[in-house]
N, CA, C and O atoms as a CHARMM CRD file, in Angstrom:
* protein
*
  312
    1    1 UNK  N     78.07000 -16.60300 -29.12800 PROA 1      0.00000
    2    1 UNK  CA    76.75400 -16.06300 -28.90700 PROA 1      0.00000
    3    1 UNK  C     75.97700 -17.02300 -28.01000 PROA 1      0.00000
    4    1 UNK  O     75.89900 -18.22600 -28.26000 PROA 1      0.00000
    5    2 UNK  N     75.28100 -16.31200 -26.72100 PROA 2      0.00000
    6    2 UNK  CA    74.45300 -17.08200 -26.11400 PROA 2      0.00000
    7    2 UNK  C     73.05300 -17.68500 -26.64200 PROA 2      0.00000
    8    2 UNK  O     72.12000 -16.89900 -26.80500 PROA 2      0.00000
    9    3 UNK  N     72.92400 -18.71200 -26.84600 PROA 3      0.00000
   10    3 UNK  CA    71.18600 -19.27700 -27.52200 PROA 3      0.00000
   11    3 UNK  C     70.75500 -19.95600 -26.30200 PROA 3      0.00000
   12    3 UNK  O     71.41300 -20.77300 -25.65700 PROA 3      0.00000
   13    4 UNK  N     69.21800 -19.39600 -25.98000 PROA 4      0.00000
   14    4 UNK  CA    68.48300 -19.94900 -25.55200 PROA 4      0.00000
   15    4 UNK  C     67.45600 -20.59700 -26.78900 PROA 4      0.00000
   16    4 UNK  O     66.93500 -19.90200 -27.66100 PROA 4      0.00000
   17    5 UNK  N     67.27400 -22.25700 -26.63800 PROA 5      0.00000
   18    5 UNK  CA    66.97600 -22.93400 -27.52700 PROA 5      0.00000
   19    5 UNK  C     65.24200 -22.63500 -27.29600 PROA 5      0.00000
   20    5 UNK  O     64.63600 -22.26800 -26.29000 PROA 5      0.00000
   21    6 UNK  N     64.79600 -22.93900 -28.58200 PROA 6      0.00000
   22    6 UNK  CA    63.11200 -22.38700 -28.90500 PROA 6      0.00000
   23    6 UNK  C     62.29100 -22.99600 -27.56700 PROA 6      0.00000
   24    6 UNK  O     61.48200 -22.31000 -26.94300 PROA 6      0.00000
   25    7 UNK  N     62.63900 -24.46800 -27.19900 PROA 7      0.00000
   26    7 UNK  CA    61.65700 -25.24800 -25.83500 PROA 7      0.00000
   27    7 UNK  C     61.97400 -24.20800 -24.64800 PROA 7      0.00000
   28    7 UNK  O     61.12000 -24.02500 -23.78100 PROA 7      0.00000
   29    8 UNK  N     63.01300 -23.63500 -24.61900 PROA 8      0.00000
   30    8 UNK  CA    63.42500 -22.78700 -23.71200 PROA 8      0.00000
   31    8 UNK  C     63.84700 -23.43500 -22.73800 PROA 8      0.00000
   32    8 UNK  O     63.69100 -22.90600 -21.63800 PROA 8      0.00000
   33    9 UNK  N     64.58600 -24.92400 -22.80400 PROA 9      0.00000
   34    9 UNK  CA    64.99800 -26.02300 -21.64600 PROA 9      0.00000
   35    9 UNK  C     66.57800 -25.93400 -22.02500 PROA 9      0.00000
   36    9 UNK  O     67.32700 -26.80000 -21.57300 PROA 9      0.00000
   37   10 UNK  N     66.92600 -25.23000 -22.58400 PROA 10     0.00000
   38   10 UNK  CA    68.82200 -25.10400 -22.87800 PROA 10     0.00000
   39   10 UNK  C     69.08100 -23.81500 -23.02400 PROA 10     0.00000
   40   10 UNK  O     68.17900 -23.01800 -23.28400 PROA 10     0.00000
   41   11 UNK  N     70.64700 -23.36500 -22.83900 PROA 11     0.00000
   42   11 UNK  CA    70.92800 -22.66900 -22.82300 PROA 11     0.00000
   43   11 UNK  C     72.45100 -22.48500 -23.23600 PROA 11     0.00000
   44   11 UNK  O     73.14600 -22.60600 -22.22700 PROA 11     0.00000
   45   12 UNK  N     73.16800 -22.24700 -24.30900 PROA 12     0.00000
   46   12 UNK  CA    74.00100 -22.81700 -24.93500 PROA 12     0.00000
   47   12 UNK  C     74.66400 -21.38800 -25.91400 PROA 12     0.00000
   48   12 UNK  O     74.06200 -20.59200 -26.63500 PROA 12     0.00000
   49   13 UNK  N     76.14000 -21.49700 -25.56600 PROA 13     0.00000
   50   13 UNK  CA    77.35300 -20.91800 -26.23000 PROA 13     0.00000
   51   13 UNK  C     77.21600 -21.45300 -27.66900 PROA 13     0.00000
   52   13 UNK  O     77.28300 -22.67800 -27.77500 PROA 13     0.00000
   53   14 UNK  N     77.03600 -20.73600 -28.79000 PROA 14     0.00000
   54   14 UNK  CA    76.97700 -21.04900 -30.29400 PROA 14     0.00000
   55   14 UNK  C     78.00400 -20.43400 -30.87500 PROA 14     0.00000
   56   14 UNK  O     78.76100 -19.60500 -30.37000 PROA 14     0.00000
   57   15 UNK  N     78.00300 -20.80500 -31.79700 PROA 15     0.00000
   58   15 UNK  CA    79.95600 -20.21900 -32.77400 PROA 15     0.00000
   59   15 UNK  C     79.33900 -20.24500 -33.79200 PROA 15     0.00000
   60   15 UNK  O     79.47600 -19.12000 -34.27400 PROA 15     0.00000
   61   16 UNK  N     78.49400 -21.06900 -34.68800 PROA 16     0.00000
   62   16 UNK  CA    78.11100 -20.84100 -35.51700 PROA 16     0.00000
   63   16 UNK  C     76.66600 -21.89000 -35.75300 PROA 16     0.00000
   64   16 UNK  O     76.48600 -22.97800 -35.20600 PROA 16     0.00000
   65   17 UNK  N     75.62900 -21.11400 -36.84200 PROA 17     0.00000
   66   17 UNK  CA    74.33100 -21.80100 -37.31300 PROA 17     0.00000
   67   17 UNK  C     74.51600 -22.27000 -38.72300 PROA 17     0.00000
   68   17 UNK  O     75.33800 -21.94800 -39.58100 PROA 17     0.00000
   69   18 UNK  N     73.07600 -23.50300 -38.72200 PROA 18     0.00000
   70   18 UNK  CA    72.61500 -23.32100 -40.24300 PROA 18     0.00000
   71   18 UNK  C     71.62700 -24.40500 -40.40900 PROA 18     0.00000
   72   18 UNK  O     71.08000 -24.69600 -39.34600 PROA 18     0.00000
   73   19 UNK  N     71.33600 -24.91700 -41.17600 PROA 19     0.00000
   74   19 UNK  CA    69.91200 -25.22600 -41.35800 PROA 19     0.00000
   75   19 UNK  C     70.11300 -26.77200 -41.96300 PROA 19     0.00000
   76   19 UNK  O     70.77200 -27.16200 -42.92700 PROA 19     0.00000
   77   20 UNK  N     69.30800 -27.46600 -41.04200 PROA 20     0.00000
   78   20 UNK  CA    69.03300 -28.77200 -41.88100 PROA 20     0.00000
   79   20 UNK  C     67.54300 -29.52600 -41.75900 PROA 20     0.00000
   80   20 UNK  O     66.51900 -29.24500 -41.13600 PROA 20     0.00000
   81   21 UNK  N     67.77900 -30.21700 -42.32300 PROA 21     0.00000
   82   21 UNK  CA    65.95500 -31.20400 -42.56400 PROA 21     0.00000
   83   21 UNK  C     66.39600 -31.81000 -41.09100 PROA 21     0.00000
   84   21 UNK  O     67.42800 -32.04200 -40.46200 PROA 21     0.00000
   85   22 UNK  N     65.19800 -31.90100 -40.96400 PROA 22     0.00000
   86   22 UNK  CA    64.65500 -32.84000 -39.81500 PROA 22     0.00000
   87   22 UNK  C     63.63300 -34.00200 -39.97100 PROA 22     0.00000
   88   22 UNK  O     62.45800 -33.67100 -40.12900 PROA 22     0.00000
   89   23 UNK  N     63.94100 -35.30800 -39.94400 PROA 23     0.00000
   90   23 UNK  CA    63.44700 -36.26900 -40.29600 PROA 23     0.00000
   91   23 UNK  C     62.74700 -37.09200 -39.27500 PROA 23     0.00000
   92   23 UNK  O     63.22700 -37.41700 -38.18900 PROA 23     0.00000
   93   24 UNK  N     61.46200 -37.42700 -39.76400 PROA 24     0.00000
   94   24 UNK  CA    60.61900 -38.00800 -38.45900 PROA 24     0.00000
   95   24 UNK  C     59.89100 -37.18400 -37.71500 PROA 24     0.00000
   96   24 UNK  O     59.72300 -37.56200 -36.55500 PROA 24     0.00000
   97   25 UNK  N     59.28800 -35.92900 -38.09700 PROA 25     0.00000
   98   25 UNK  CA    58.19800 -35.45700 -37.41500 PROA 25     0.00000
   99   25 UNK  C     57.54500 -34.29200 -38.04700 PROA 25     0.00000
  100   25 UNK  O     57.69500 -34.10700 -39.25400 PROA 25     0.00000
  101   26 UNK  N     57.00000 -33.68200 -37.49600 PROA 26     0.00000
  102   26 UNK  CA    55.84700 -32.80400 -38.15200 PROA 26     0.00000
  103   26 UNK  C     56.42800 -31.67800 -38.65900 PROA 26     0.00000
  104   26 UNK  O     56.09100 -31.08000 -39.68100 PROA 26     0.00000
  105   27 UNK  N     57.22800 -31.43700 -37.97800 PROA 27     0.00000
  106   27 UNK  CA    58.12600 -29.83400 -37.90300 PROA 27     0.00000
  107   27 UNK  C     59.73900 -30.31900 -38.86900 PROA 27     0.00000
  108   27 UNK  O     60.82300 -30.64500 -38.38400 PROA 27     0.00000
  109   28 UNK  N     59.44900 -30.23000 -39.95300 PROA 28     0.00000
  110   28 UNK  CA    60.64600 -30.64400 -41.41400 PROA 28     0.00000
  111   28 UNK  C     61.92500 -30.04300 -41.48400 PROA 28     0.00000
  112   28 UNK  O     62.82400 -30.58400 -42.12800 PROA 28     0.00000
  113   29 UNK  N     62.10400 -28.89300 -40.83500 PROA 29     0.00000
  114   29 UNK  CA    63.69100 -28.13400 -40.73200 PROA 29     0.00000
  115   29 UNK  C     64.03100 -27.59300 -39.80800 PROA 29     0.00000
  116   29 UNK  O     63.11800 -26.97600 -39.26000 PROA 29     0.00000
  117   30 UNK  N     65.37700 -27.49500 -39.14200 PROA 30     0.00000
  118   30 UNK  CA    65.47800 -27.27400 -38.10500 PROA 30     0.00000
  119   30 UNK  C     66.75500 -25.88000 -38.59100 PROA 30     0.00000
  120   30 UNK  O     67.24900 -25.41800 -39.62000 PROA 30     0.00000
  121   31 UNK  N     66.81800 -25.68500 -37.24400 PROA 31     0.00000
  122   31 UNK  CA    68.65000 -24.15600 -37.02200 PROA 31     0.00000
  123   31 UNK  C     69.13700 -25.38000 -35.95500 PROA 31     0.00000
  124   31 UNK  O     68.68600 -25.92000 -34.94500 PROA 31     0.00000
  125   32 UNK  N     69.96700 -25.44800 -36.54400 PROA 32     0.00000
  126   32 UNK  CA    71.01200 -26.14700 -35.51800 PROA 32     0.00000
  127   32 UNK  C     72.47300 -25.37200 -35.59000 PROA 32     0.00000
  128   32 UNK  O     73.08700 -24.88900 -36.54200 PROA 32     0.00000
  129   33 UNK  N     72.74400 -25.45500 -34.28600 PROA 33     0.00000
  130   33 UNK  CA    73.73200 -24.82900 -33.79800 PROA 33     0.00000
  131   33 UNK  C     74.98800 -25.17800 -33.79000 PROA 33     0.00000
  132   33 UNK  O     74.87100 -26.23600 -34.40800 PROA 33     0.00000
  133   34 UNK  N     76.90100 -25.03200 -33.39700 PROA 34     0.00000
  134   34 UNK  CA    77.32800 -25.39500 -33.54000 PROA 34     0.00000
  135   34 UNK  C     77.92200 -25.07500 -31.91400 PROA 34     0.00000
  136   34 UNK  O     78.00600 -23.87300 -31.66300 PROA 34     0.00000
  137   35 UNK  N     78.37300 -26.10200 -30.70000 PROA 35     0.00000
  138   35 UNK  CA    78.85600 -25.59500 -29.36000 PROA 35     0.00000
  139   35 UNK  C     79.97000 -25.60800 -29.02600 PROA 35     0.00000
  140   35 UNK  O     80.83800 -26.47700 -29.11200 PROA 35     0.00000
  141   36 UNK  N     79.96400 -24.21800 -28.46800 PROA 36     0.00000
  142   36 UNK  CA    81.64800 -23.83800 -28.34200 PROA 36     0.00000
  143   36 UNK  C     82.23300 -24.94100 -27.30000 PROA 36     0.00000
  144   36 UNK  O     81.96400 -25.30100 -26.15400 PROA 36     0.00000
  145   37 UNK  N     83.23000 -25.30700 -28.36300 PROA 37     0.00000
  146   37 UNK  CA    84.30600 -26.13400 -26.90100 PROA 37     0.00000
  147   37 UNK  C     83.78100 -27.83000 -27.62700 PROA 37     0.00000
  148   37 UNK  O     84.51700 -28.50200 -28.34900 PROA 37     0.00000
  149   38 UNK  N     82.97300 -28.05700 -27.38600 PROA 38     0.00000
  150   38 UNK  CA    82.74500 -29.26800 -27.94000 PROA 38     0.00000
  151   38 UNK  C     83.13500 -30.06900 -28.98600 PROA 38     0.00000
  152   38 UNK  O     83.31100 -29.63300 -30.12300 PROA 38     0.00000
  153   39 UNK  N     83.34900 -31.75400 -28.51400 PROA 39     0.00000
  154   39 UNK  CA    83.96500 -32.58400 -29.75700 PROA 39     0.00000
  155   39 UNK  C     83.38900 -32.03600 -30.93200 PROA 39     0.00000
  156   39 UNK  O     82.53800 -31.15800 -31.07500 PROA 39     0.00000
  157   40 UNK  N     84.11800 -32.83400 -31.87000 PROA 40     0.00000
  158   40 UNK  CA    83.12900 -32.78000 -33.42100 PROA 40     0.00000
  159   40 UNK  C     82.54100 -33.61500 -33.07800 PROA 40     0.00000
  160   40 UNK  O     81.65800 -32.76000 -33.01700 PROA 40     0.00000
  161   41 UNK  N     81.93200 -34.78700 -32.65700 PROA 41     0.00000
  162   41 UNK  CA    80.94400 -35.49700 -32.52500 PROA 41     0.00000
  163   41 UNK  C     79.86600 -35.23800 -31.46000 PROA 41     0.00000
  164   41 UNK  O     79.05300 -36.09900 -31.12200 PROA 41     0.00000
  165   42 UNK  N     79.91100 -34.02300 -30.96500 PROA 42     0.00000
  166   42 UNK  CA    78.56000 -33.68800 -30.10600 PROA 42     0.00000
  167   42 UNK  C     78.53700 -32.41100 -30.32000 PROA 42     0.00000
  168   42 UNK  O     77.95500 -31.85200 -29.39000 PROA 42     0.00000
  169   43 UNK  N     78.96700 -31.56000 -31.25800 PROA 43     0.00000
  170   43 UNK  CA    78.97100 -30.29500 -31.09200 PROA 43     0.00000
  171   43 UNK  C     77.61200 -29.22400 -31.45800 PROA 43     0.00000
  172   43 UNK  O     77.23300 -28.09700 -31.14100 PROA 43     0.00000
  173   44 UNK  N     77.02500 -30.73200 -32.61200 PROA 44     0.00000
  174   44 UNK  CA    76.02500 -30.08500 -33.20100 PROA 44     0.00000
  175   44 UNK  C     74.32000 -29.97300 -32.33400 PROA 44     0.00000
  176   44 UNK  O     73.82900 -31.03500 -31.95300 PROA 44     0.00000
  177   45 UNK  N     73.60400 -28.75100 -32.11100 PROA 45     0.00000
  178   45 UNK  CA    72.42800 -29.07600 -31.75800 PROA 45     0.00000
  179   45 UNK  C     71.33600 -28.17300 -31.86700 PROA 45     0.00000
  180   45 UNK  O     71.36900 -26.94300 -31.90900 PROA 45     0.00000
  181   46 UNK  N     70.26000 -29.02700 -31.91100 PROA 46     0.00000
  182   46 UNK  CA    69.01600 -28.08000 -32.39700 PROA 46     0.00000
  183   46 UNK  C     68.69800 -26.98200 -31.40700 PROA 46     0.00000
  184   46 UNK  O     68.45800 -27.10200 -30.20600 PROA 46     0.00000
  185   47 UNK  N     68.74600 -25.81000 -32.19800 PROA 47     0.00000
  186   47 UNK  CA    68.15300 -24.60600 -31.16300 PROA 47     0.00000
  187   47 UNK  C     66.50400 -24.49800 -31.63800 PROA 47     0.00000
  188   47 UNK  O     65.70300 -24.17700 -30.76000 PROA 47     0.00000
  189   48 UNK  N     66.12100 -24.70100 -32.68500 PROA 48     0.00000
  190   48 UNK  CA    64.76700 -24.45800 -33.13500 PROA 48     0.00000
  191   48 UNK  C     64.28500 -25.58000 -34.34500 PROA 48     0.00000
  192   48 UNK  O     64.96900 -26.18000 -35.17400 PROA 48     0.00000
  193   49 UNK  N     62.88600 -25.59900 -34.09700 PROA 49     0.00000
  194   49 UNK  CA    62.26800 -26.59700 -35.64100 PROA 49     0.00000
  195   49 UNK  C     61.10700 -26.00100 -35.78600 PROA 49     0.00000
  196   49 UNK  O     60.35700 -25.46800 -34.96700 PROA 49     0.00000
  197   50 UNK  N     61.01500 -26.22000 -37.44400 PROA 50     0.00000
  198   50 UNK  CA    59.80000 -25.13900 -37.86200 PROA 50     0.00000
  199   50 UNK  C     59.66900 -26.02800 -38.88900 PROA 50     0.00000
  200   50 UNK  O     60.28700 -27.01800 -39.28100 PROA 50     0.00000
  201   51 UNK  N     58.34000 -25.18600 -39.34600 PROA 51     0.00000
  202   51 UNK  CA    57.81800 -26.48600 -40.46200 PROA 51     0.00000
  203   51 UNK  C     57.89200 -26.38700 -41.77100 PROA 51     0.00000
  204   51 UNK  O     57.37900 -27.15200 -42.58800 PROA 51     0.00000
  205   52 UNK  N     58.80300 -25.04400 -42.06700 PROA 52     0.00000
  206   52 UNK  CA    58.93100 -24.89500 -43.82400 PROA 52     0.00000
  207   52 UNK  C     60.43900 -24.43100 -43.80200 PROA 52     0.00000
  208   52 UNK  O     61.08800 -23.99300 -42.85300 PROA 52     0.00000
  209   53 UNK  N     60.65800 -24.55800 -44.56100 PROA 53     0.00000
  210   53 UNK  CA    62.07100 -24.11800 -45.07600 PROA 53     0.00000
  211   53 UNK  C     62.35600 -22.36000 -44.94700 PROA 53     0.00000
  212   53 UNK  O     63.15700 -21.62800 -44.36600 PROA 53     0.00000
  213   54 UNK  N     61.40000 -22.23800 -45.69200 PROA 54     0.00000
  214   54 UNK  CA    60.96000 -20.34400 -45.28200 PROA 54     0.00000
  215   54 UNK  C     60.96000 -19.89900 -44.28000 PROA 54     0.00000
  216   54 UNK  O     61.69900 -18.93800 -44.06300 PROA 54     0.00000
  217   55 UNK  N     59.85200 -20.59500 -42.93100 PROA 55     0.00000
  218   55 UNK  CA    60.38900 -19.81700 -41.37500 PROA 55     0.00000
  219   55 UNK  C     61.31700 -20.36000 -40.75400 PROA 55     0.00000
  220   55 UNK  O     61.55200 -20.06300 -39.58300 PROA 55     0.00000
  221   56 UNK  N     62.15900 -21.44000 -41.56200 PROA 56     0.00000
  222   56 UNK  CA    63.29500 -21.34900 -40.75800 PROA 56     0.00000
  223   56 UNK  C     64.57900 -20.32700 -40.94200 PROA 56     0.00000
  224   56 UNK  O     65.34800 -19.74100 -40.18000 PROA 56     0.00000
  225   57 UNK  N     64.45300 -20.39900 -41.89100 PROA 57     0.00000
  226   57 UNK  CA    65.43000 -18.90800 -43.13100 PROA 57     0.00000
  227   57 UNK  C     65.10700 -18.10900 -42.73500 PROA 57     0.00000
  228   57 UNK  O     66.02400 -17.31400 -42.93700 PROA 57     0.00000
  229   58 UNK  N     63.78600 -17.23100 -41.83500 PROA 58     0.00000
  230   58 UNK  CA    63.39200 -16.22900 -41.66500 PROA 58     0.00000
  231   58 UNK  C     64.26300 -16.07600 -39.80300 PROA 58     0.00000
  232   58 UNK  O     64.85300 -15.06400 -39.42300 PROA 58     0.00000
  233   59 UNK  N     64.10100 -17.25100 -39.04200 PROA 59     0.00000
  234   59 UNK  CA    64.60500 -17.19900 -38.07800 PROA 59     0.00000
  235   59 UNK  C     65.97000 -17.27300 -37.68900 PROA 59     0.00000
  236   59 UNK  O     66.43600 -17.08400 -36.56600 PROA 59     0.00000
  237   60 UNK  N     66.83300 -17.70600 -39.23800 PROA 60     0.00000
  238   60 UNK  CA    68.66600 -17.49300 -39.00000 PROA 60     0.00000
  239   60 UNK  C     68.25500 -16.01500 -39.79500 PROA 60     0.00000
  240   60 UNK  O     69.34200 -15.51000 -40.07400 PROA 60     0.00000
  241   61 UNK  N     67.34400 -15.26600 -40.19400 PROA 61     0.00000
  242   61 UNK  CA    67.96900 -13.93700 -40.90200 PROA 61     0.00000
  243   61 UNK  C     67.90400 -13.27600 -39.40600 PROA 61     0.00000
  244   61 UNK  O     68.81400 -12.46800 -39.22300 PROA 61     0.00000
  245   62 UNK  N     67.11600 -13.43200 -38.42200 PROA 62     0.00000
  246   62 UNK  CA    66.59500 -12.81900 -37.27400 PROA 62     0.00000
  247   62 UNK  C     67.51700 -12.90600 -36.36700 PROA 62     0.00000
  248   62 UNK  O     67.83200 -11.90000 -35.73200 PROA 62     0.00000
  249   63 UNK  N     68.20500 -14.29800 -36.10600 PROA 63     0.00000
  250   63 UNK  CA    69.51300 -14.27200 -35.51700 PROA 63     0.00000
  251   63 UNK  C     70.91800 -13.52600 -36.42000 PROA 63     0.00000
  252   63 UNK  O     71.89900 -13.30300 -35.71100 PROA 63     0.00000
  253   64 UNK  N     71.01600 -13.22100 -37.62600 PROA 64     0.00000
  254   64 UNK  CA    71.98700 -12.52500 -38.34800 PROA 64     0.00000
  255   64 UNK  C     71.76400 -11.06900 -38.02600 PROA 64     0.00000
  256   64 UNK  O     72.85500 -10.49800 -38.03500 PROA 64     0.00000
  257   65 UNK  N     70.39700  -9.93800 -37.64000 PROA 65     0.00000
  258   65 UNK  CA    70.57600  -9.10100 -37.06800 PROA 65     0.00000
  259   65 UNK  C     70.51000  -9.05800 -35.58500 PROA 65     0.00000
  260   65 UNK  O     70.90600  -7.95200 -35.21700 PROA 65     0.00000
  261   66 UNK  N     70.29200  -9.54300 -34.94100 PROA 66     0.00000
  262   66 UNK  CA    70.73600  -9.69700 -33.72500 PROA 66     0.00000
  263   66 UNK  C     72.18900  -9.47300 -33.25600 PROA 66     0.00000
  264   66 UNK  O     72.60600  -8.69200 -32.40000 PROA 66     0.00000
  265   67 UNK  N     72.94200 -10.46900 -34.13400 PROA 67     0.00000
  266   67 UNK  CA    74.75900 -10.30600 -34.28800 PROA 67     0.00000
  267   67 UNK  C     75.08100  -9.24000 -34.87200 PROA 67     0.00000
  268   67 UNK  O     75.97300  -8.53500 -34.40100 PROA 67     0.00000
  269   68 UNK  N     74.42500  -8.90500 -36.01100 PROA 68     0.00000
  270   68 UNK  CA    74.89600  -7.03300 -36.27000 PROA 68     0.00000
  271   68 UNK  C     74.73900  -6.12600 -35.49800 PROA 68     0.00000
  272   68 UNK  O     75.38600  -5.08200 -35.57500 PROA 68     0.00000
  273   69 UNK  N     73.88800  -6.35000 -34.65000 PROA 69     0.00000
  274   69 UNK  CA    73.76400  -5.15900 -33.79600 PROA 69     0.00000
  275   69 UNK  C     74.71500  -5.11300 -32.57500 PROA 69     0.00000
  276   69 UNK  O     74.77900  -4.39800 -31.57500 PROA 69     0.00000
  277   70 UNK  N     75.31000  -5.98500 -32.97300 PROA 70     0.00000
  278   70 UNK  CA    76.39300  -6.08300 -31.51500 PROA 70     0.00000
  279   70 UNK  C     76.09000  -6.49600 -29.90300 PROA 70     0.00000
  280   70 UNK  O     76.80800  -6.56100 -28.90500 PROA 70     0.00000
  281   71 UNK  N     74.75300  -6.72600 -30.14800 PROA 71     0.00000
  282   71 UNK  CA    74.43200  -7.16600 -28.78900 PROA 71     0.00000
  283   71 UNK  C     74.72000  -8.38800 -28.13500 PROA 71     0.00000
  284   71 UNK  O     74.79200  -9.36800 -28.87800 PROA 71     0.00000
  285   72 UNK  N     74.92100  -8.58400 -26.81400 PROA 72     0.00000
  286   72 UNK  CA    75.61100  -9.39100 -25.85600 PROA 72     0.00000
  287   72 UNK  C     74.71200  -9.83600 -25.30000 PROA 72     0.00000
  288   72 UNK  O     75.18200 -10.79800 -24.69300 PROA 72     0.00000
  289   73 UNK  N     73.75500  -9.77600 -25.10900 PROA 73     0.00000
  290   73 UNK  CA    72.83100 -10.94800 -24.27800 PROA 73     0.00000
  291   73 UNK  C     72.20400 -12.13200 -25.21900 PROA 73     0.00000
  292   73 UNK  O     72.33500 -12.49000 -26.39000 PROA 73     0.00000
  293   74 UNK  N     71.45100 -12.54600 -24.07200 PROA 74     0.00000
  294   74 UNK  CA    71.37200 -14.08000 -24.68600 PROA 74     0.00000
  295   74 UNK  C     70.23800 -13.81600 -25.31700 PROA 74     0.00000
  296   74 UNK  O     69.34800 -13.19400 -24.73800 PROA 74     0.00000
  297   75 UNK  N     70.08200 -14.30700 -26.77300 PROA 75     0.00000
  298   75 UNK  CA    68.40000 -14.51400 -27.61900 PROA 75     0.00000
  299   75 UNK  C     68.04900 -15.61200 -27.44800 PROA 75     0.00000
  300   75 UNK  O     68.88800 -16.50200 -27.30500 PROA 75     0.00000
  301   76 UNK  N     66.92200 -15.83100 -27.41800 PROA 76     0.00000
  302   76 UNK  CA    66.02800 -16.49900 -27.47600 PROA 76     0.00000
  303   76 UNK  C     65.36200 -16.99500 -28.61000 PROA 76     0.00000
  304   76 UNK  O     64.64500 -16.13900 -29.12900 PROA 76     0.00000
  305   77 UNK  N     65.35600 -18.10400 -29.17700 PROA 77     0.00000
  306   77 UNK  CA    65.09900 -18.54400 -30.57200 PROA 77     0.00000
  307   77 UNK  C     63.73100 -18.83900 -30.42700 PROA 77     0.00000
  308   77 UNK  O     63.21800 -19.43900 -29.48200 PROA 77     0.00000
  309   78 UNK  N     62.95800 -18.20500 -31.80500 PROA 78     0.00000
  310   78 UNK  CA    61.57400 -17.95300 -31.65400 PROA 78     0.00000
  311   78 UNK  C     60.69700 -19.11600 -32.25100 PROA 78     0.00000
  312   78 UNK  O     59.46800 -19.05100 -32.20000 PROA 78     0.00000
């Protein structure tokens, strides 16, 4: 799946998401991504950070219909 990351400065092949804390700033959880092709040691990267646990859960349910619907273009993480 194509992700355009939330700053909208990347643009990145994903295989798979999920959610972790983010430490050191205002915005506490992030969707981080997983990139196709890439080592295990760089594969992982932030597509979005939000500031509760809740809109970040709300923004992988948003990318989970996106992928049901079968669509092929690139989203844009909100």
């Amino acid at each position: 799946m194509w992700i355009r990351t939330q700053d909208k400065k990347k643009l990145m092949q994903i295989t798979s998401f999920s959610i972790t804390r983010n430490y050191g700033g205002k915005l506490k959880f992030a969707v981080v991504g997983s990139i196709a092709g890439a080592s295990a040691f760089s594969n992982l990267k932030i597509v979005g950070l939000y500031k509760t646990e809740d809109e970040t859960l709300q923004e992988l349910d948003v990318i989970q219909k996106y992928l049901e619907t079968g669509n092929t273009g690139v989203y844009q993480v909100n």
